[in-house]
N, CA, C and O atoms as CSV, one atom per row, in Angstrom:
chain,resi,resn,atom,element,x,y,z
A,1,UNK,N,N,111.589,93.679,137.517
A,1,UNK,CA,C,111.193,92.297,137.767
A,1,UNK,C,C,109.792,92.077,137.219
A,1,UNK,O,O,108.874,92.640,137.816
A,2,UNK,N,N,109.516,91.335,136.167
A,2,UNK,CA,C,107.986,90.916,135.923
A,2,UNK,C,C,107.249,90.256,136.854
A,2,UNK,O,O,107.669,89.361,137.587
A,3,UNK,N,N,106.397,90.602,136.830
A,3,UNK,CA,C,105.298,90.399,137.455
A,3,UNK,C,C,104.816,89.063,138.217
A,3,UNK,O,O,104.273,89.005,139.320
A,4,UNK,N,N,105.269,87.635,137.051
A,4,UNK,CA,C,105.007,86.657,137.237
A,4,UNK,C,C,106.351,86.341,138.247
A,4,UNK,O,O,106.094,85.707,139.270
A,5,UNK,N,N,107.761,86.746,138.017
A,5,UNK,CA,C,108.696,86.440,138.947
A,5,UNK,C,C,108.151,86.536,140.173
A,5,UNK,O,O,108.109,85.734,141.106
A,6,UNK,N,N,107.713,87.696,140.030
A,6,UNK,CA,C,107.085,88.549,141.778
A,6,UNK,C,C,106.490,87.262,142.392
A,6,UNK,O,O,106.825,86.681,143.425
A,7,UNK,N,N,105.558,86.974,141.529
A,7,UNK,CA,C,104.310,86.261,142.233
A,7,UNK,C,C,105.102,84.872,142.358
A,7,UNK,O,O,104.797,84.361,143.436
A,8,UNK,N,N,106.018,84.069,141.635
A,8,UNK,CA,C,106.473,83.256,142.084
A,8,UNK,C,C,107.887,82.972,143.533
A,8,UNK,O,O,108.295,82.122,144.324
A,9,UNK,N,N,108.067,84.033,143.185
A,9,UNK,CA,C,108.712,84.493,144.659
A,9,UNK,C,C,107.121,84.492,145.902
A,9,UNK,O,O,106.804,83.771,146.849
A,10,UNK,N,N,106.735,85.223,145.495
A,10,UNK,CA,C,105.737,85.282,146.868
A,10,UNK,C,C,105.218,83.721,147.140
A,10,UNK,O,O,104.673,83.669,148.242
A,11,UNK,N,N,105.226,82.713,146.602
A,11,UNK,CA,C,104.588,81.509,146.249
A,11,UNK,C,C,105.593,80.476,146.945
A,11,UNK,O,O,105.457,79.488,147.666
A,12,UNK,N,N,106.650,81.165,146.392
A,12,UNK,CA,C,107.850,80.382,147.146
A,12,UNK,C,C,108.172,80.742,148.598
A,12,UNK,O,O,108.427,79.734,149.257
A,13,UNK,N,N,108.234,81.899,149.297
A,13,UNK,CA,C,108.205,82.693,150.442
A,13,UNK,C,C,107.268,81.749,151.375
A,13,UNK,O,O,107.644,80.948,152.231
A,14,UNK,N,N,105.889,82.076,150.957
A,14,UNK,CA,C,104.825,81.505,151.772
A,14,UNK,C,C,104.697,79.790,152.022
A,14,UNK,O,O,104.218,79.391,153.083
A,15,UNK,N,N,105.152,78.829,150.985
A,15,UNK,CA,C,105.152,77.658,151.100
A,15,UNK,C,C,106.363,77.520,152.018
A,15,UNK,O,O,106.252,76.582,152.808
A,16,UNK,N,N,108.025,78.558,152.152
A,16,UNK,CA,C,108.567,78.039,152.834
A,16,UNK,C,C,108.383,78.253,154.116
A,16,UNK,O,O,108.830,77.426,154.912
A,17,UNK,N,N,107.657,79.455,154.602
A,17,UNK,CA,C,107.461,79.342,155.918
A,17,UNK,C,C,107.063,78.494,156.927
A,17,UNK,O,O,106.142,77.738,156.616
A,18,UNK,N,N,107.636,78.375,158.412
A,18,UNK,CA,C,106.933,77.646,158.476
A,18,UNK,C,C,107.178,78.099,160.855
A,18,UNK,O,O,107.311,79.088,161.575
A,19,UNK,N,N,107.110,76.975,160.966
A,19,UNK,CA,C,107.454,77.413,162.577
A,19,UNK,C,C,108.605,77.700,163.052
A,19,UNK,O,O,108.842,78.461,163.990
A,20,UNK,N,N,109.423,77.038,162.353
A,20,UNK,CA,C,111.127,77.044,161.931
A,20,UNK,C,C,111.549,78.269,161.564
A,20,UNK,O,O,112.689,78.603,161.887
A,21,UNK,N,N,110.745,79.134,160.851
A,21,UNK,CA,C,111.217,79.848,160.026
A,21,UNK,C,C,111.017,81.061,161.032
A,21,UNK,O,O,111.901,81.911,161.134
A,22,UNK,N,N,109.831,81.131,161.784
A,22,UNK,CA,C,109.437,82.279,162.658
A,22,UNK,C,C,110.455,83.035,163.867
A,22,UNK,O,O,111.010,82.369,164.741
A,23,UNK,N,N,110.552,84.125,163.782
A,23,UNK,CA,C,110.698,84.646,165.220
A,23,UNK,C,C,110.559,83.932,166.679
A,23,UNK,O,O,109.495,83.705,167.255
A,24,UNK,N,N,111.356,83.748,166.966
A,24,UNK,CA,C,111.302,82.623,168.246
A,24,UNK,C,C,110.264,83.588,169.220
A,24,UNK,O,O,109.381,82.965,169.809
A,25,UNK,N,N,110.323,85.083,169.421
A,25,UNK,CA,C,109.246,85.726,170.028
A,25,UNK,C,C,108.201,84.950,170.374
A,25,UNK,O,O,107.897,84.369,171.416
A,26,UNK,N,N,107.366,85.115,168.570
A,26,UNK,CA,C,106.315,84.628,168.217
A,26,UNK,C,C,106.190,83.324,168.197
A,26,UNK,O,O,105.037,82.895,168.220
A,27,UNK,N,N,107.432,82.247,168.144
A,27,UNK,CA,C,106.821,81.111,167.847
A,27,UNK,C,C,105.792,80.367,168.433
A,27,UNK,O,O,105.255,79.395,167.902
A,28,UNK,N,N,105.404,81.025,169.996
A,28,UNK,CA,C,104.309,80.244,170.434
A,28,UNK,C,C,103.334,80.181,170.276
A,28,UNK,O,O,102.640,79.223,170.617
A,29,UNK,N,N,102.880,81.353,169.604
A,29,UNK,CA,C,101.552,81.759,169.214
A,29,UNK,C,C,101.310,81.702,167.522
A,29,UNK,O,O,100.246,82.069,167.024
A,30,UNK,N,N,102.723,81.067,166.525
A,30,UNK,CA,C,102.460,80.586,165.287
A,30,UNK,C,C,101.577,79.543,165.160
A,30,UNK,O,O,101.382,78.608,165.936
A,31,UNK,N,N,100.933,79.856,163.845
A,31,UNK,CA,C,99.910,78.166,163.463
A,31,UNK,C,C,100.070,78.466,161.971
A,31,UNK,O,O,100.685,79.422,161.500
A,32,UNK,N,N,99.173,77.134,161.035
A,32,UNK,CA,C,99.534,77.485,160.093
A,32,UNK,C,C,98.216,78.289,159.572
A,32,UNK,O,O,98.074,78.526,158.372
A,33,UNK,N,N,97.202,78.717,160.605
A,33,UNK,CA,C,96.494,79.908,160.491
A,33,UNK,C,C,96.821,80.952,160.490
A,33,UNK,O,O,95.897,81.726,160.241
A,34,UNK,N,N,97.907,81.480,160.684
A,34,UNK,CA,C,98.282,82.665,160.606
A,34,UNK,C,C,99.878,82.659,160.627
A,34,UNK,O,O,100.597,83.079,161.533
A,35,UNK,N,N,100.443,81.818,158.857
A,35,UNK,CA,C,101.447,81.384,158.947
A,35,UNK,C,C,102.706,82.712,158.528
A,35,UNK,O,O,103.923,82.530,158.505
A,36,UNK,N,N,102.124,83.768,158.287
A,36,UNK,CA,C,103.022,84.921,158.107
A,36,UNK,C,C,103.310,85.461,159.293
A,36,UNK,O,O,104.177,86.335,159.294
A,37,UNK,N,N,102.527,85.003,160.865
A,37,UNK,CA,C,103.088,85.491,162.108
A,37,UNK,C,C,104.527,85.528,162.205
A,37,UNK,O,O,105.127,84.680,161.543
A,38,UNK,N,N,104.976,86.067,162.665
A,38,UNK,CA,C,107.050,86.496,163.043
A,38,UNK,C,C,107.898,86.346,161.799
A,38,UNK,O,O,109.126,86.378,161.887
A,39,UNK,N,N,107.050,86.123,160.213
A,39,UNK,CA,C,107.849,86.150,159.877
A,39,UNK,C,C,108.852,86.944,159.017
A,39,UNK,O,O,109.938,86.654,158.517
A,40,UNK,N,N,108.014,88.156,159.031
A,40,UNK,CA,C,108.569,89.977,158.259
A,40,UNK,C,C,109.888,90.008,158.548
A,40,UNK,O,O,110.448,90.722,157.717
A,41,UNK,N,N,110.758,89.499,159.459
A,41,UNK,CA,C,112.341,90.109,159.179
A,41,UNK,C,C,113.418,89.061,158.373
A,41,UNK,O,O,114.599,89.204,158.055
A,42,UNK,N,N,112.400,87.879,158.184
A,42,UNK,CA,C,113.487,86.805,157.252
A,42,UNK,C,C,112.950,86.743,156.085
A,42,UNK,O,O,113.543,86.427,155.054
A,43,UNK,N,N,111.602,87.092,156.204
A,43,UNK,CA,C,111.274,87.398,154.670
A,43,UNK,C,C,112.153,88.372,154.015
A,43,UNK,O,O,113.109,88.299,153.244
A,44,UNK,N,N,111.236,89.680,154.817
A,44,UNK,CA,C,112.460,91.298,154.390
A,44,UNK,C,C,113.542,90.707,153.832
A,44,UNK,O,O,113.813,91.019,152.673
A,45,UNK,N,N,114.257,89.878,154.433
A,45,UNK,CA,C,115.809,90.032,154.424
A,45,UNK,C,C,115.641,89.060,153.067
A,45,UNK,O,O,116.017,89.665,152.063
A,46,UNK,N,N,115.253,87.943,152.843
A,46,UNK,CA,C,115.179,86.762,151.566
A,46,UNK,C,C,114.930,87.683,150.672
A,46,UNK,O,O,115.688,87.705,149.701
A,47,UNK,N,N,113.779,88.726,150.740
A,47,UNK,CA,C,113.222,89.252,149.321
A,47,UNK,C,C,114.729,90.123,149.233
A,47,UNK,O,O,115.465,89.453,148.509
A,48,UNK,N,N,115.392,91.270,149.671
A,48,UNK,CA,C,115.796,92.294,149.716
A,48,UNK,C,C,117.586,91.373,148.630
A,48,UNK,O,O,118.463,91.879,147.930
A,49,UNK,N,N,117.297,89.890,149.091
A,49,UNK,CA,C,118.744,89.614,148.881
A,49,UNK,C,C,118.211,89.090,147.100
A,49,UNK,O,O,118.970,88.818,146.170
A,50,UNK,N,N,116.901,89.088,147.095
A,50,UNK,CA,C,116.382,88.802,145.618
A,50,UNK,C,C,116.420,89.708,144.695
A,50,UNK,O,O,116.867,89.541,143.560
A,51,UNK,N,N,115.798,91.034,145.288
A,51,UNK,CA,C,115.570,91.745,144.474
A,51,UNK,C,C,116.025,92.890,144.673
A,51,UNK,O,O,115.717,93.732,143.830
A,52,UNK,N,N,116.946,93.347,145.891
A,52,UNK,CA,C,117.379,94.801,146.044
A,52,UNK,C,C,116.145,95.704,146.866
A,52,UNK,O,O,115.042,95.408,147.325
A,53,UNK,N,N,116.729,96.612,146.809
A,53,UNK,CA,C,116.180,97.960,147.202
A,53,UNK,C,C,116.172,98.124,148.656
A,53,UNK,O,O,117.279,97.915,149.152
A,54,UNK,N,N,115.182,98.460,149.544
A,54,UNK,CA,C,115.568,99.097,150.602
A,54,UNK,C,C,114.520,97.954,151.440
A,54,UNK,O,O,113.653,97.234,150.945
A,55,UNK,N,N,114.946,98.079,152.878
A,55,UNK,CA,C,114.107,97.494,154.274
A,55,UNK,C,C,113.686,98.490,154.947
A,55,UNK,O,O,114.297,99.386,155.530
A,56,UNK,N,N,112.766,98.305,154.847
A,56,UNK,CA,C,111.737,99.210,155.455
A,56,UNK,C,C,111.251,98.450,157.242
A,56,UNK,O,O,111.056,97.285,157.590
A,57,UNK,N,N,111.203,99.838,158.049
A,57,UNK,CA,C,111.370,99.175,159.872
A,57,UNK,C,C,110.108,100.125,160.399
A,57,UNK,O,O,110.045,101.354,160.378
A,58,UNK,N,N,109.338,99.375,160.774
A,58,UNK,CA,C,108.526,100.346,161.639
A,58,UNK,C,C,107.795,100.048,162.633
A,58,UNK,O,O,107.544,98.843,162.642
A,59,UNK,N,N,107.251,100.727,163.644
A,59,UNK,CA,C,106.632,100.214,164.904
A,59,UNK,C,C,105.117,99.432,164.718
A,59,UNK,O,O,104.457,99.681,163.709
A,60,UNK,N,N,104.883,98.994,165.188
A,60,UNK,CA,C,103.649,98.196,165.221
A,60,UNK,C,C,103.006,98.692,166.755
A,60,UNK,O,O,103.866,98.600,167.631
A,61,UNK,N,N,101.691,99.191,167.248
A,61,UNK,CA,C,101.174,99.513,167.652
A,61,UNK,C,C,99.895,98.782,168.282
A,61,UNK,O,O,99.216,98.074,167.538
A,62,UNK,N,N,99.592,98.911,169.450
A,62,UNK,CA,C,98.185,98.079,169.739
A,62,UNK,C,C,97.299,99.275,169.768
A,62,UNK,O,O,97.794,100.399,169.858
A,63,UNK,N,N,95.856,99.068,169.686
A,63,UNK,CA,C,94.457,99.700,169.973
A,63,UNK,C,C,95.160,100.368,171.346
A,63,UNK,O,O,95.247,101.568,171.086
A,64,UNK,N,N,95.681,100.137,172.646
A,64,UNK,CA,C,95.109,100.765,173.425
A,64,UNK,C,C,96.418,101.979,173.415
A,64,UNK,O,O,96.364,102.964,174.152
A,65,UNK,N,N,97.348,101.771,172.647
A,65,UNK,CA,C,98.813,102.635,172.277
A,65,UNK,C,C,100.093,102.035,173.188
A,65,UNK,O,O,100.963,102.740,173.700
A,66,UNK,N,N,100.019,100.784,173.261
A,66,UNK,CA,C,101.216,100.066,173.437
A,66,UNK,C,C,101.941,99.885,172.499
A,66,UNK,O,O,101.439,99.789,171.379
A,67,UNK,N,N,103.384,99.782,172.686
A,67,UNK,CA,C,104.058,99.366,171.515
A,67,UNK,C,C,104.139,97.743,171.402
A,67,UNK,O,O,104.447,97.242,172.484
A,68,UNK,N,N,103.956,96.894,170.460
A,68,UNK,CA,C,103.444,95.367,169.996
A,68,UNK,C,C,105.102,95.177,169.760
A,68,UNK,O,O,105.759,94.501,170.552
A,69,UNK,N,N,105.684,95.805,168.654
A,69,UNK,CA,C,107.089,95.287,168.368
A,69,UNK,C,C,107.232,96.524,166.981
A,69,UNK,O,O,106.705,97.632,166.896
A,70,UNK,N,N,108.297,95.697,165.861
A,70,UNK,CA,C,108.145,96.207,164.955
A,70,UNK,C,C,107.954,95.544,163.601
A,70,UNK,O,O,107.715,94.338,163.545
A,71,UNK,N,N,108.046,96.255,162.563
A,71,UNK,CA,C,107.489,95.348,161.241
A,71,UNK,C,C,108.787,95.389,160.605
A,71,UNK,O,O,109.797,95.913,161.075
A,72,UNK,N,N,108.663,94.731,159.380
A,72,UNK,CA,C,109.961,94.804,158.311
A,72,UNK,C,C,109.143,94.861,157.043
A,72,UNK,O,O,108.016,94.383,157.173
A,73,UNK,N,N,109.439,95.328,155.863
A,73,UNK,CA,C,109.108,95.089,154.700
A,73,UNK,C,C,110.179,95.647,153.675
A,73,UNK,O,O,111.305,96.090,153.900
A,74,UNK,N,N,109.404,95.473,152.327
A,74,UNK,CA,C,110.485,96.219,151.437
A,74,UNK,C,C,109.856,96.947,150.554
A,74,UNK,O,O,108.726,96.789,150.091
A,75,UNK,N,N,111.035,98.164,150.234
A,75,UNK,CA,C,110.495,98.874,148.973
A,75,UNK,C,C,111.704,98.593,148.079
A,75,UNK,O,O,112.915,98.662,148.292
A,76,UNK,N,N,110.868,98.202,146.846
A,76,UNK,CA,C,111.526,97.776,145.318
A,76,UNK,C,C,112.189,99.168,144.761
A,76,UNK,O,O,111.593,100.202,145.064
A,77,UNK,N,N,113.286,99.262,144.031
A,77,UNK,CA,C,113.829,100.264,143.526
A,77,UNK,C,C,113.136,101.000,142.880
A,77,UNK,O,O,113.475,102.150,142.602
A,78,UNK,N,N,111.951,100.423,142.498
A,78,UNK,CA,C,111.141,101.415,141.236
A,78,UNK,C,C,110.321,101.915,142.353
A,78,UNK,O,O,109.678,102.882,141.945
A,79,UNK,N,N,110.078,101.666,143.573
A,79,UNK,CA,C,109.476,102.370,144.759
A,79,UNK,C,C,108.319,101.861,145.495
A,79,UNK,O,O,107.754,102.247,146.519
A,80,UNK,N,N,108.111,100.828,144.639
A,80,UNK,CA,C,107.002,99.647,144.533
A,80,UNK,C,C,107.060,98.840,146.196
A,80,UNK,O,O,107.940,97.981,146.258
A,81,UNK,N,N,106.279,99.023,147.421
A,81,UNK,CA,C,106.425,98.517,148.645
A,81,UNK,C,C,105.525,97.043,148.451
A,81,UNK,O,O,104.382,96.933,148.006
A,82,UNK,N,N,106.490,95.909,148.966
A,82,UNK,CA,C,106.167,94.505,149.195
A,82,UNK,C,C,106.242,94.120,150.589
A,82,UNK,O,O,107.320,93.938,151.155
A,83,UNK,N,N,104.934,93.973,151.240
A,83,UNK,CA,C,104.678,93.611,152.259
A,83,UNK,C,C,104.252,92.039,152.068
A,83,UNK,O,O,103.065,92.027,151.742
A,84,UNK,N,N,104.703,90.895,152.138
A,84,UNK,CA,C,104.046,89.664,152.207
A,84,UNK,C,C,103.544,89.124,153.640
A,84,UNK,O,O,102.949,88.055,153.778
A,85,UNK,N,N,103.810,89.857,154.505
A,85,UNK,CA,C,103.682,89.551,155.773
A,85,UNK,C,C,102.407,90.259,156.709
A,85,UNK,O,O,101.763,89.851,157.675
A,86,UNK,N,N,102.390,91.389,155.998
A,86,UNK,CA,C,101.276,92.321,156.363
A,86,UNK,C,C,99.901,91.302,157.284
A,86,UNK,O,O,99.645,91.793,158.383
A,87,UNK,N,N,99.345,90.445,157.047
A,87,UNK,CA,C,98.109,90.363,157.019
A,87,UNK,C,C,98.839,89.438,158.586
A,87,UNK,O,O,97.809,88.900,158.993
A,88,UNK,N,N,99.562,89.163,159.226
A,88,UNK,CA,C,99.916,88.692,160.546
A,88,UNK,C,C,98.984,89.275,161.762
A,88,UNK,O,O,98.359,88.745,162.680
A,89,UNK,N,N,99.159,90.393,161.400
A,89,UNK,CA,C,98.458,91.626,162.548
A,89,UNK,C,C,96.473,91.312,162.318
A,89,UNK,O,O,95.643,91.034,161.452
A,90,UNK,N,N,96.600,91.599,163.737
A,90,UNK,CA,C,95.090,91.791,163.965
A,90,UNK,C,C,94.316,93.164,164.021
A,90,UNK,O,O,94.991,94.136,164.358
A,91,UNK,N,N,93.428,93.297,163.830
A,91,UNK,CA,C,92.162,94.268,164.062
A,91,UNK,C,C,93.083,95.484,165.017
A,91,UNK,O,O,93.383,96.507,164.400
A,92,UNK,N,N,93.317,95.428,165.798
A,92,UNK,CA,C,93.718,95.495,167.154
A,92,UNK,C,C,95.240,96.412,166.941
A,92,UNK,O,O,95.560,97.362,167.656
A,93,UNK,N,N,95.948,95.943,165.944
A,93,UNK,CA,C,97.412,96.241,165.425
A,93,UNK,C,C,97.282,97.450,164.334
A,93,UNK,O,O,96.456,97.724,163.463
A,94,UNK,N,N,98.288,97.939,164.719
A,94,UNK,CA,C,98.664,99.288,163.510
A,94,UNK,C,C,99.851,99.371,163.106
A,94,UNK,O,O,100.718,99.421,163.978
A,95,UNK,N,N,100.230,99.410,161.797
A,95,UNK,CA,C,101.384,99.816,161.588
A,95,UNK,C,C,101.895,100.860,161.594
A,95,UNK,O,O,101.424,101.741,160.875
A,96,UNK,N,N,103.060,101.125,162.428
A,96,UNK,CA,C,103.219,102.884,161.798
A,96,UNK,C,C,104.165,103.203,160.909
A,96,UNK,O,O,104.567,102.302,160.173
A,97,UNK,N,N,104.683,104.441,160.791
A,97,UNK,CA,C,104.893,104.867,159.446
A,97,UNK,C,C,106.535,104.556,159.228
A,97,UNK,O,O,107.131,105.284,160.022
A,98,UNK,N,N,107.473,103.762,158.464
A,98,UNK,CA,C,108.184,103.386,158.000
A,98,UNK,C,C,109.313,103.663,158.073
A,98,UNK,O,O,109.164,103.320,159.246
A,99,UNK,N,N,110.210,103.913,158.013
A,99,UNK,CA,C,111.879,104.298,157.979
A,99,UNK,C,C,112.437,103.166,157.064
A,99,UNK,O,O,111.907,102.071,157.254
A,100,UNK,N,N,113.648,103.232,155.867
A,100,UNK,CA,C,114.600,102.936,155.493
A,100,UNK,C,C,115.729,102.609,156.615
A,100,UNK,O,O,116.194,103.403,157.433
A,101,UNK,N,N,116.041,101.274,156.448
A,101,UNK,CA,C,117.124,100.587,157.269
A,101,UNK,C,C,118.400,99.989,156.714
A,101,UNK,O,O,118.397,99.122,155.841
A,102,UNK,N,N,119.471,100.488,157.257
A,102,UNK,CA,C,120.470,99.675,156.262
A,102,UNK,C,C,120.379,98.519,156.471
A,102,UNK,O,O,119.853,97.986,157.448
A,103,UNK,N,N,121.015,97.891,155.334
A,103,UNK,CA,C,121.256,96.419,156.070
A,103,UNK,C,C,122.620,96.350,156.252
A,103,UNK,O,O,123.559,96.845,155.628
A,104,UNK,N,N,122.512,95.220,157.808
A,104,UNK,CA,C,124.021,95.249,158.296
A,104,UNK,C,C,124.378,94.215,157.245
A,104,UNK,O,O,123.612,93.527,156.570
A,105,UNK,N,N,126.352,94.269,157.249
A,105,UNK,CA,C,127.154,93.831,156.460
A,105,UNK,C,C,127.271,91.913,156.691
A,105,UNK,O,O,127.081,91.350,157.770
A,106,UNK,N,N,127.509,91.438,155.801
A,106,UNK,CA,C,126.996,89.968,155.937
A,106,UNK,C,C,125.733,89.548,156.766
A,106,UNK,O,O,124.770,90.279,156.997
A,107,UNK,N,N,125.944,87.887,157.289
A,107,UNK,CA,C,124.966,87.458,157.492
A,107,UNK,C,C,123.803,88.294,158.604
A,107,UNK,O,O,124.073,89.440,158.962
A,108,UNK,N,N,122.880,87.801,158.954
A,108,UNK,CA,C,121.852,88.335,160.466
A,108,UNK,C,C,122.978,87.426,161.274
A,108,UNK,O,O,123.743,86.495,161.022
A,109,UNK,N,N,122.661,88.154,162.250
A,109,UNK,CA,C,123.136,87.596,163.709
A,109,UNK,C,C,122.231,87.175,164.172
A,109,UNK,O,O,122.182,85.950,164.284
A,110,UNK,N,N,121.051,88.033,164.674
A,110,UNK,CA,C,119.941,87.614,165.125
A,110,UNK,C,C,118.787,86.731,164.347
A,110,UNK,O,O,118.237,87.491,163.550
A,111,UNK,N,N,118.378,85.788,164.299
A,111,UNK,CA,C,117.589,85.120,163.751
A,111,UNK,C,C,118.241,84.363,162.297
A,111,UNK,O,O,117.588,84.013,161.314
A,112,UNK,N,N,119.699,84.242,162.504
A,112,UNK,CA,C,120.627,83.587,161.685
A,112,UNK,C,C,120.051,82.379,161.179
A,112,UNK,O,O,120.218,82.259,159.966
A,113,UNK,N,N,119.191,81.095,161.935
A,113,UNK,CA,C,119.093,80.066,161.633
A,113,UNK,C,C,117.968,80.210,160.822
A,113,UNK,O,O,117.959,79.866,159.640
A,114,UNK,N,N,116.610,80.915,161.656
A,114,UNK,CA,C,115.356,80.940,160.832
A,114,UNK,C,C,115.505,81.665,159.166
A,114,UNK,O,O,114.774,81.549,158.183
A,115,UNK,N,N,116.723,82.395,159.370
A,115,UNK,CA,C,116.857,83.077,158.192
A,115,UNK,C,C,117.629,82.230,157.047
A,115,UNK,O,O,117.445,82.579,155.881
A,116,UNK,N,N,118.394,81.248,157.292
A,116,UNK,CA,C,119.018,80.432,156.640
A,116,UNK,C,C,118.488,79.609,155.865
A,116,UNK,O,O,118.738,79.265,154.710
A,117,UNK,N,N,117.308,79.161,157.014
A,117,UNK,CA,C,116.360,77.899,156.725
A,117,UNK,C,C,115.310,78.656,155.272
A,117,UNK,O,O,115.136,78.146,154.165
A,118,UNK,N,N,114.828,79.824,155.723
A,118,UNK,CA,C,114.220,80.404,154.545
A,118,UNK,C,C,114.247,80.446,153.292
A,118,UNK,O,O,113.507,80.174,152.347
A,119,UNK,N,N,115.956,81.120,153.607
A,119,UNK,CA,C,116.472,81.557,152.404
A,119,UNK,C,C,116.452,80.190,151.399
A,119,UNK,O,O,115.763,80.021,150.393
A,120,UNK,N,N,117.369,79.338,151.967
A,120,UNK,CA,C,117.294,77.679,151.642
A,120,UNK,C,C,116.083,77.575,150.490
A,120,UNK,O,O,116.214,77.794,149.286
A,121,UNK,N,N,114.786,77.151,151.246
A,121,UNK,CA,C,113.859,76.877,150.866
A,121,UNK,C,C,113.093,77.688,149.970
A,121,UNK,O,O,112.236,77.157,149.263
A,122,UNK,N,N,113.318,78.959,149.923
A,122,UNK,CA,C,112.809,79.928,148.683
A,122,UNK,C,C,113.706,79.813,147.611
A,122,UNK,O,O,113.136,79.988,146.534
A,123,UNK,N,N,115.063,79.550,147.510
A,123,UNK,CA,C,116.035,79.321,146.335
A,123,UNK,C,C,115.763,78.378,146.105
A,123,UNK,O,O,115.811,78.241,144.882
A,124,UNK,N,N,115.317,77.093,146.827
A,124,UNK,CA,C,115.298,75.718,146.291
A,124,UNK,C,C,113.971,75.897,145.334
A,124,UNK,O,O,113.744,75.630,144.154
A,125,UNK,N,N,113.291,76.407,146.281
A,125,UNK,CA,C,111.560,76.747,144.819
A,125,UNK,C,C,111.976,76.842,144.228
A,125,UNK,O,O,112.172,75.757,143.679
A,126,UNK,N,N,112.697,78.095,143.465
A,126,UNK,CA,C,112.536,78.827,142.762
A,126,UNK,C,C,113.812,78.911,141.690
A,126,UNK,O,O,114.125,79.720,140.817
A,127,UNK,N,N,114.532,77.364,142.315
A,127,UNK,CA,C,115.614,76.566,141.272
A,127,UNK,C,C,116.816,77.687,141.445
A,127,UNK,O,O,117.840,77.485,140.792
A,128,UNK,N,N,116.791,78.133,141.767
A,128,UNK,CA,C,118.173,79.343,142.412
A,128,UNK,C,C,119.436,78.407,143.311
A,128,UNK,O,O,119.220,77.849,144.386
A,129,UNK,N,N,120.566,78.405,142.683
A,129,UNK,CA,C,121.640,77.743,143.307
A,129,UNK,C,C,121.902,78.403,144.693
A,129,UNK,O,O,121.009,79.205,144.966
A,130,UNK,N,N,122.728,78.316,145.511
A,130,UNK,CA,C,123.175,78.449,146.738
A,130,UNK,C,C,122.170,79.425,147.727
A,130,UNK,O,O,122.473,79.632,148.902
């Protein structure tokens, strides 16, 4: 994938997010200050259906060693890891170290709508039919 695709995917990702798009978890504590809050598992899943390769799952951690939740991201076939969501977490937050996840067979179950709405709106950027 060149480079400029990348970046117009990421361009498209971030404009579609939105409160809609988030983790109902998180949605109370979304703004559009910190508009990548909840949204690592519909991204994951939008990029992964763009470009392949693997979903990456891992724990997220607080300062005092609580567990926060977990993360999603992806690694590109050439091995290349795309986090667009990364910068959600605070001072305070850690990511830990990663695992490969399958993805289940058809749609999400969980977070079906926010993920729909995404997907939607990153194909529509980015002139991509259905």
């Amino acid at each position: 994938m060149p480079l400029d695709s990348l970046a117009a995917i990421d361009r498209a990702v971030r404009t579609g997010w939105s409160r809609d798009t988030c983790d109902p978890v998180d949605r109370p504590d979304w703004s559009p200050a910190n508009p990548a809050l909840g949204q690592c598992g519909v991204t994951a899943l939008v990029l992964w259906e763009l470009l392949g390769g693997e979903l990456l799952l891992a724990p997220v951690v607080r300062a005092d060693g609580s567990r926060q939740g977990v993360h999603y991201w992806n690694r590109l076939a050439a091995g290349i890891e795309v986090d667009l969501t990364r910068e959600q977490f605070t001072a305070g937050e850690r990511v830990g170290e990663p695992a490969a996840v399958a993805v289940p067979p058809g749609p999400p179950t969980r977070l079906a709508t926010e993920h729909t709405l995404l997907r939607r709106r990153v194909r529509d950027s980015l002139g991509l039919a259905g």
